[in-house]
C-alpha positions in Angstrom: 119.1 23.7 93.7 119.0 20.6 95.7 119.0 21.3 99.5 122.5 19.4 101.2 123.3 18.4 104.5 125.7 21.2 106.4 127.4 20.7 109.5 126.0 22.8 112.2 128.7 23.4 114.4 131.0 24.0 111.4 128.9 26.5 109.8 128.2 28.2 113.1 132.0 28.7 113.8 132.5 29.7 109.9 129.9 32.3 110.0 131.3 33.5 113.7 134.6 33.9 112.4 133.3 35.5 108.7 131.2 38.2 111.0 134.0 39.1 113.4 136.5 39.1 110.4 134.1 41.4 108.2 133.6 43.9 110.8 137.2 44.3 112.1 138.1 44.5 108.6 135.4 47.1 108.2 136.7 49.2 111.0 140.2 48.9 110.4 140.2 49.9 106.8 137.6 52.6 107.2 139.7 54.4 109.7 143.0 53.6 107.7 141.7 54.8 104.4 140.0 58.0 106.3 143.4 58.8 107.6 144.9 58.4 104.3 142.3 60.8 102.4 142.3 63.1 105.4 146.6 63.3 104.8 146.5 63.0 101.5 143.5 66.2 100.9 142.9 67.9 104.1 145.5 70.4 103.3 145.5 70.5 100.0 144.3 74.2 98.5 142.6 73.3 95.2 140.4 70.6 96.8 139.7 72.6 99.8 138.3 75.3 98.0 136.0 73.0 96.2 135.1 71.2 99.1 134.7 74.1 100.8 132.1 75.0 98.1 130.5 72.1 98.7 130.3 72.4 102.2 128.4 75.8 101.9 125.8 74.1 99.3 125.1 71.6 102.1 125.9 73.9 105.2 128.3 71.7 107.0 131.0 72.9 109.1 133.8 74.0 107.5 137.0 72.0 109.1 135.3 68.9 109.2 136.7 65.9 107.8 133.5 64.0 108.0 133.1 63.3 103.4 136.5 62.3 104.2 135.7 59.7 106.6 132.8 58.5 104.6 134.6 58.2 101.8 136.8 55.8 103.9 134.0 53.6 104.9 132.7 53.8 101.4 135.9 52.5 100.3 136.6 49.5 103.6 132.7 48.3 102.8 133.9 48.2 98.8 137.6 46.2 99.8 135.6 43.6 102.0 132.7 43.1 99.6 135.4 42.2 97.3 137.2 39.9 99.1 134.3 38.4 100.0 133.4 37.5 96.1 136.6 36.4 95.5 136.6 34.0 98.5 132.9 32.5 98.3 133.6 29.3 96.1 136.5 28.4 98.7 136.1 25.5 101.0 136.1 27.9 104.1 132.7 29.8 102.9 131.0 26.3 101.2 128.5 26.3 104.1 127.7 30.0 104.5 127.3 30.7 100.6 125.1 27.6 100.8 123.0 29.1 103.2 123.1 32.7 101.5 122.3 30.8 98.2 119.6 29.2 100.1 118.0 32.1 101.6 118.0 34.3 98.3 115.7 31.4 96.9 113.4 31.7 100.2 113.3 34.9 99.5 112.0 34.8 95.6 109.3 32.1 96.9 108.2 34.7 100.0 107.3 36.9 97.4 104.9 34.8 95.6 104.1 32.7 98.5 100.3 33.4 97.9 100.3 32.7 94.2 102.0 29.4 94.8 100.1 28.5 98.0 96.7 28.8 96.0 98.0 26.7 93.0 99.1 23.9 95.4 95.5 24.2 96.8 94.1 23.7 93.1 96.1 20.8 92.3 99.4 22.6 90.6 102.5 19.8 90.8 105.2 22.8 90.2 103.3 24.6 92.9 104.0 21.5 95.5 107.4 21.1 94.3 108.0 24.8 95.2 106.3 24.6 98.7 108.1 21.1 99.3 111.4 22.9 98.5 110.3 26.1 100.5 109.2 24.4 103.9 112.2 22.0 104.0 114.4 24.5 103.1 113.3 26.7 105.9 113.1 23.9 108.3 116.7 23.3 107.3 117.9 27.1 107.5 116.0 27.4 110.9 117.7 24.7 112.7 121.0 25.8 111.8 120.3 29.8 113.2 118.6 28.3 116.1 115.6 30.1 115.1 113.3 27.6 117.1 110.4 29.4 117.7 108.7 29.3 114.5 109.0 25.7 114.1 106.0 24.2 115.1 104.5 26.6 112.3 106.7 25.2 109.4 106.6 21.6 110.2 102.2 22.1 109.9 102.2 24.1 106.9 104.4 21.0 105.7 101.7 18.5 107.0 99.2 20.6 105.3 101.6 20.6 102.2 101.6 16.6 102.3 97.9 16.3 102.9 97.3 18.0 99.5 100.1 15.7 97.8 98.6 12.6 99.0 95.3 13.8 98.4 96.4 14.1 94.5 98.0 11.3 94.0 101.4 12.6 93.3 105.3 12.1 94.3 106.8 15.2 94.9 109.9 15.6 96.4 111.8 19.0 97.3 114.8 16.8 95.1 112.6 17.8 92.0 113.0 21.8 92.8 114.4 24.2 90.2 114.9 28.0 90.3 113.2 28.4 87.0 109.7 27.1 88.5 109.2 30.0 90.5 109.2 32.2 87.5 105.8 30.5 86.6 104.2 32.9 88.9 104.1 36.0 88.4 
């Protein structure tokens, strides 16, 4: 994956409007398709005497419509998780499925940081190339969330990370990252 330029402010706005979409969507359907299984099986007598069964397993009160209402938010967080795979390749989400693309591969790194940190130490290129990737990717992401504070810390373990470059003798570049090299750590 090769780390692009995004527009701040339009990535900013497009995840604002993403968030507020998703969660009105969320409330609006959970309460609509509540409503709809409350209608559709509250009274119904079949049902109710199995749910009713149910409810006694689990000692709930009996004229609550609270599986029915979970059901409903089961259902709302199942609508908008699909509309959100259908609309992630469209020019409206290019920034923020960047950035979720971005962050899943930060996240497979973090988990072998260690590994890869005392590989680059011993000289390992695929280990740099990693780390170069990792810290300019981060960098990247953190400027764009206006997560400031941590910063300072990045742009010195990417110092640190040139030092050891330089000291080998190599040209790495976070251009040269692939998703398969992390997989040489295990």
């Amino acid at each position: 994956m090769q780390l692009i330029d995004i527009d701040k402010v339009r990535y900013r706005k497009h995840l604002n409007i993403v968030i507020v979409a998703f969660i009105s969507s969320l409330l609006v359907l959970s309460l609509l398709f509540g409503t709809v299984l409350i209608s559709l099986f509250a009274d119904v007598g079949d049902v109710n005497e199995f749910l009713q069964t149910a409810n006694d397993a689990v000692q709930a009160e009996p004229d609550s419509n609270f599986r029915f209402n979970l059901v409903g938010v089961a259902l709302a967080l199942f609508a908008n998780g699909a509309i959100l795979y259908k609309v992630k390749h469209s020019a409206f989400f290019t920034e923020i499925y960047y950035v979720w693309q971005v962050k899943q591969i930060q996240n497979l790194v973090y988990r072998k940081l260690k590994k890869i940190k005392l590989a680059a130490k011993n000289g390992e290129e695929t280990a740099m190339i990693i780390l170069s990737f990792y810290y300019q990717s981060q960098l990247q992401i953190y400027k764009l969330d206006d997560n400031t504070i941590t910063l300072s810390t990045i742009e010195n373990h990417q110092q640190q990370l040139n030092e050891i470059i330089a000291e080998s003798g190599l040209t790495i570049s976070a251009d040269q990252f692939e998703k398969s090299l992390i997989a040489t750590y295990k």
